[in-house]
N, C-alpha and C positions, 0 to 999 in steps of 0.2 A: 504493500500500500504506500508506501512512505516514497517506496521505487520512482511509483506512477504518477506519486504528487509532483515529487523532484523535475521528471520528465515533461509533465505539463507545464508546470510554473515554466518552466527553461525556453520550452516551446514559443508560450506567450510572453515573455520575456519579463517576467514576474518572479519575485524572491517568495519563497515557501517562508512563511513565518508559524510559530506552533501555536495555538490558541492560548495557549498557557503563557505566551509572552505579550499577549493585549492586557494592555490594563481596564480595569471591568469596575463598576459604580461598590462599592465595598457594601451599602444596605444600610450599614447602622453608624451610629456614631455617639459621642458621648457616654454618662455614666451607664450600667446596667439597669436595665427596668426589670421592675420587682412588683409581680403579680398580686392584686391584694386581692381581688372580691372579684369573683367573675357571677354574672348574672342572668340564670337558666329563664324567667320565665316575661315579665315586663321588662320592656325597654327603657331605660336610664339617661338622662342627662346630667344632674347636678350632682353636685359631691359637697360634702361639707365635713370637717374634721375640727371636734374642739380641743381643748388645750388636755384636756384628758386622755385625748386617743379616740374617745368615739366619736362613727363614722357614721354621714344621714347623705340619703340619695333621695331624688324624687324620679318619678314616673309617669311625664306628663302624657293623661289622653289628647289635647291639641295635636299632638303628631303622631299618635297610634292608637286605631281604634281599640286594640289590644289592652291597654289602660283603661279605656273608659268604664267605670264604673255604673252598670245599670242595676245597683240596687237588690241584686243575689249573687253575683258573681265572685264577692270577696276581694275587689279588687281595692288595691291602696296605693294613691298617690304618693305619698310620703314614706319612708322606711327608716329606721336603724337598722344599719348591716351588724352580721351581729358573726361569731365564728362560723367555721362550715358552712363559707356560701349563703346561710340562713338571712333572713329579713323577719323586722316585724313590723307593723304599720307602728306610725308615732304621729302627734304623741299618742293616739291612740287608735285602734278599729274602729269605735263611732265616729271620731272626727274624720275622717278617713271615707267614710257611707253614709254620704246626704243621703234624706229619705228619698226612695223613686228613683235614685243615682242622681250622675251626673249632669244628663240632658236632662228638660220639661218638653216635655212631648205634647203637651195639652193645649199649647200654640202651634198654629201653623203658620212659616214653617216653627222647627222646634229652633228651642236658645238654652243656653246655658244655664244650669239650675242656679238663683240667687239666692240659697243660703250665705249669710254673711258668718255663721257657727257649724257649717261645716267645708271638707275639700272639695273646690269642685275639679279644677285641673293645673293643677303646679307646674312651675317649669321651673322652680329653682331655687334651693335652700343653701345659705352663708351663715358663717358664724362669726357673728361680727367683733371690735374687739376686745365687746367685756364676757364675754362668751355665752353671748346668747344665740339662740337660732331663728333664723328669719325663714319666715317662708312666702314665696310670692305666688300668689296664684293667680290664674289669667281669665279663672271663670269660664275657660271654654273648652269644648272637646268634642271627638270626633264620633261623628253615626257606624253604625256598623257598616255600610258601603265607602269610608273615607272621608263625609264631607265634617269639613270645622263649622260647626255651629257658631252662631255669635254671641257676645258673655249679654248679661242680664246685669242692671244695677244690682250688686252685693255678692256675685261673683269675684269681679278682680278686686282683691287685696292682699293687704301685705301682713303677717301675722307672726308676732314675735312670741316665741317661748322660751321660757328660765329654763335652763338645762340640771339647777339643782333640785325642781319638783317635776319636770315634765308638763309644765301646766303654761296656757298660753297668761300672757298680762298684757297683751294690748295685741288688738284688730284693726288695722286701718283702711276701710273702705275708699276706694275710689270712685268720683264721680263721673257721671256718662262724659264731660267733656274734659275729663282729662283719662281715663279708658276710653276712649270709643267703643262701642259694639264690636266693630272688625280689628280693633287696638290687642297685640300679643306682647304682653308686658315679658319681658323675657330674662336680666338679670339684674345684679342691685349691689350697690358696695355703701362703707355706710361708715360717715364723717361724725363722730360722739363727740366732738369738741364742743365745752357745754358753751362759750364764747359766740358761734357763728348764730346763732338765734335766740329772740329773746324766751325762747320756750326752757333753754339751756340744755335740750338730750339729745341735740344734735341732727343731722336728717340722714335720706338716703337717698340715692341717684337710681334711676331705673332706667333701661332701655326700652323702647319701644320697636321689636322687629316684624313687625305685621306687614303678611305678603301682599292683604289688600287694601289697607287703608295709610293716613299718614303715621311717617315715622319719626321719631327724636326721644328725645331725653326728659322724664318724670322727675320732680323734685319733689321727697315728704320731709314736711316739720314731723319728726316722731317725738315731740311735746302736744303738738294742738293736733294734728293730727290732717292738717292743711295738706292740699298738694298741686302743682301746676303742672306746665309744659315750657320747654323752651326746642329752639332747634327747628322747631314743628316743622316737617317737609321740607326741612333745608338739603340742599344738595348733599352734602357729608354725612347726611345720615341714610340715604336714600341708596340701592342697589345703583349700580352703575349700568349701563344702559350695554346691552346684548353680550351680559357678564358669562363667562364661560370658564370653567372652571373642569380642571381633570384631578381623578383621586384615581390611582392605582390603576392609572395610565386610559383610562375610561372619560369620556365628558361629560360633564354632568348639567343633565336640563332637568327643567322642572314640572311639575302636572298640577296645575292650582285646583284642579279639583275633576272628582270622576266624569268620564265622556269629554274631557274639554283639553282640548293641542296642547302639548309641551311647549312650556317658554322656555325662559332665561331665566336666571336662578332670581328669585326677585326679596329677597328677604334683607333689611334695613338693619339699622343699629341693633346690633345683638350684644359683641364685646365688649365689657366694661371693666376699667383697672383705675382704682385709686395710686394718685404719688405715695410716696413714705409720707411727707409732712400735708397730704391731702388739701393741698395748695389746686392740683392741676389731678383734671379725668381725664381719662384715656379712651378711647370710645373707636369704634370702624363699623361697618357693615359687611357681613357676610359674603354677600354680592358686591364685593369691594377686596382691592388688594392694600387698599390706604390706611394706615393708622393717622387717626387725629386725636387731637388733645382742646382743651377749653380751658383755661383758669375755673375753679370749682366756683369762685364770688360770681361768677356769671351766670351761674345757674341757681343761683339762691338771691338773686335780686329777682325783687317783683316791681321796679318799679317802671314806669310811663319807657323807657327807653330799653329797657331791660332786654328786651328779643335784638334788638338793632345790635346794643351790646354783645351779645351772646354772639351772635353771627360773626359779629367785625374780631371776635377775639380768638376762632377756632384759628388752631393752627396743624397745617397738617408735618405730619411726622415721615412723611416716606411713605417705601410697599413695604410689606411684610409679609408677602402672603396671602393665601387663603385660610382665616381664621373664623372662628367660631367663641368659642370662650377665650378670656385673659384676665392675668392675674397679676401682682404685683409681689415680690419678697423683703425684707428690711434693708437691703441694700439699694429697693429704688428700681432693681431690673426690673423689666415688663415684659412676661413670659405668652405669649400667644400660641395657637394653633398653626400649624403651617401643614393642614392637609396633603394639600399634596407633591408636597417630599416627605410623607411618612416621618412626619418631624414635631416638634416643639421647638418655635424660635424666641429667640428671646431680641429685647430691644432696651439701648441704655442711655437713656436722655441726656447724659452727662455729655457725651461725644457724639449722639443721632448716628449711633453704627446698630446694625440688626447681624446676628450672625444664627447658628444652627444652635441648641443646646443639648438637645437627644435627638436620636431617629431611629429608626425600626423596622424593619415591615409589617409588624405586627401594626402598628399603628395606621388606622386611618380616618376617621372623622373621628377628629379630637375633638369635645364638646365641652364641658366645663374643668376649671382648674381651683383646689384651694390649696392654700398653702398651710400648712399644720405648725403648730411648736413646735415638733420634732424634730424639724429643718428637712421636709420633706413638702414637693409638689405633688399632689397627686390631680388625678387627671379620668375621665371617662373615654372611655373610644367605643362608637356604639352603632356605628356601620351609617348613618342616620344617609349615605349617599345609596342604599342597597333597599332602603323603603318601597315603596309601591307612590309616593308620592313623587320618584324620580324618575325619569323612561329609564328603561321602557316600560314603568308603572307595575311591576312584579314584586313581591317583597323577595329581596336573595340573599336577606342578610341569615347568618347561621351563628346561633347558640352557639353558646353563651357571649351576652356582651361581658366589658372588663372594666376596671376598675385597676388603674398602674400608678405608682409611685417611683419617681427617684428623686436624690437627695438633691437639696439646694446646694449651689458654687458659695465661695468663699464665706461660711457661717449663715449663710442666709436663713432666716424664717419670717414666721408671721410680724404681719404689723400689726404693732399696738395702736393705740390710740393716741395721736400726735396731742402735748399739752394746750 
């Protein structure tokens, strides 16, 4: 064989080289990833780790009808992962099982069920950093054929619970114009500096990444329990226009919903990362390779000029990517998703360089990140591009999603609460 190669190459006037002397894409890079919680039966997006070790995921029905809770099913938004793969609903199974479930079926069409005291469809729990657990629900979820329902006033809110009784102490409803009905409150970082409001317990920042209505940035006073809009449909927070995206070498379009054409990926502000001294948000769109940022005072003014503000002060930050969730560590870094290269990159404000920090194959739609006391990122990858919500509209994602950890670069951990 080797004879015949020699021969031909000579012929065509070509050097025989051995495949074993091309250099080839190596796959992985940075620390080892360290398997924590793989996830046999609901689909997972957020992760949350308190200063103790334990670990809370949620299970939003908005993006699998597989979640959605119709009221026999057993199904639970909210979990504590617990050893052995196990989960239990938190804080509890009743909070967990509106009566009737998720949907109200008794409107035509149907809306999201408005209990304001129980779950209706989460999409994502933090712990913020006096270690309490936040949980945001978006009030909406999907029919058993796929379609997203739209929330109901007392659906979307935000819902704080003491992690030393399991019991909630404050609910924060959001109202229809600052939810909208087609509004996907998506994630939340959260500023307890008791100085920035006169309420003194500080707010929180929330995304709005809704495929069909407008998109931007939620501010709540979590003293009064107020909340607004800024950003609202501004270009920076909006998909990018015939955004295309490949994950594990595939392109990825979108299906807004059953019988109707594949677009372009159309999902707005999702990303959200606080600085270390929570000066400056960090924010991008899905359908977007841009990182931007905002001074945080601009979103916590309400006054006459305050949107003009907001606008004239984004600044963008470069690509970074196709990203989904981000995170921040005590050093300031800004660790994002970078679907696809099978990666977590990270981005360092001090010098505006972005470089790789892990990669993997294992890894492909990274979805949410929290950073732990342990000095530990952990991170979801949950297939969310292999849905039936993506063409060719099939689900092909395969058991078990995961739950990976590796450790923060130079001492890194959680941020505290800046004085």
């Amino acid at each position: 064989m080797a004879r015949s190669c020699f021969t031909a190459c000579a012929l065509w006037g070509m050097a025989c080289v051995a495949a074993a002397q091309l250099i080839s894409d190596p796959g992985a890079a940075g620390p080892e990833l360290e398997l924590v919680h793989l996830y046999y039966d609901e689909f997972p997006t957020g992760i949350a780790v308190s200063s103790t070790g334990r670990r809370f995921s949620n299970y939003p029905p908005g993006l699998d009808a597989n979640n959605t809770n119709d009221g026999t099913n057993g199904k639970y938004t909210v979990a504590e992962l617990l050893p052995g793969n196990s989960e239990t609903p938190f804080p509890n199974t009743t909070f967990n099982n509106p009566p009737g479930g998720a949907i109200n079926y008794t409107v035509f069409p149907p809306v999201g069920a408005n209990y304001q005291n129980y779950l209706i469809g989460v999409q994502s729990v933090v712990v913020d950093p006096a270690d309490r657990l936040w949980i945001l629900d978006t009030g909406r979820a999907q029919t058993d054929n796929g379609t997203l329902v739209p929330a109901s006033y007392g659906g979307p809110k935000l819902i704080g619970v003491d992690l030393t009784t399991n019991q909630t102490f404050t609910t924060i409803v959001f109202p229809p114009d600052v939810a909208y009905p087609d509004s996907y409150l998506n994630d939340v970082r959260f500023d307890l500096r008791p100085n920035i409001t006169s309420s003194g317990h500080g707010v929180a920042y929330i995304t709005d990444s809704s495929t069909e209505g407008r998109n931007g940035i939620v501010t709540v006073d979590l003293g009064t329990g107020e909340s607004w809009r800024h950003l609202d449909g501004d270009a920076v927070v909006r998909p990018e226009r015939q955004f295309l995206a490949y994950v594990w070498g595939e392109p990825v379009y979108f299906i807004p919903g059953p019988g109707r054409p594949f677009t372009y990926l159309p999902f707005g502000s999702d990303g959200i990362a606080l600085s270390a001294d929570a000066e400056t948000l960090f924010f991008g769109a899905v359908g977007s390779r841009y990182l931007y940022s905002i001074p945080t005072e601009r979103l916590r003014d309400r006054s006459e000029a305050s949107e003009v503000l907001a606008q004239s002060s984004v600044q963008s930050r470069g690509q970074k990517g196709v990203s989904d969730g981000f995170e921040t560590d005590s050093n300031n870094i800004v660790y994002v998703g970078n679907m696809e290269q099978n990666a977590v990159s990270w981005y360092n404000p001090a010098n505006a360089t972005t470089g790789t920090f892990v990669r993997d194959p294992r890894i492909n739609w990274v979805d949410t990140f929290a950073t732990g006391a342990d000095g530990y990122l952990y991170f979801t990858v949950n297939q969310l591009q292999l849905t039936q919500a993506f063409y060719p509209g099939t689900d092909r994602r395969v058991r078990p999603f995961a739950l990976f950890r590796v450790p923060l670069p130079n001492g890194g951990t959680k941020v505290s609460s800046p004085e």
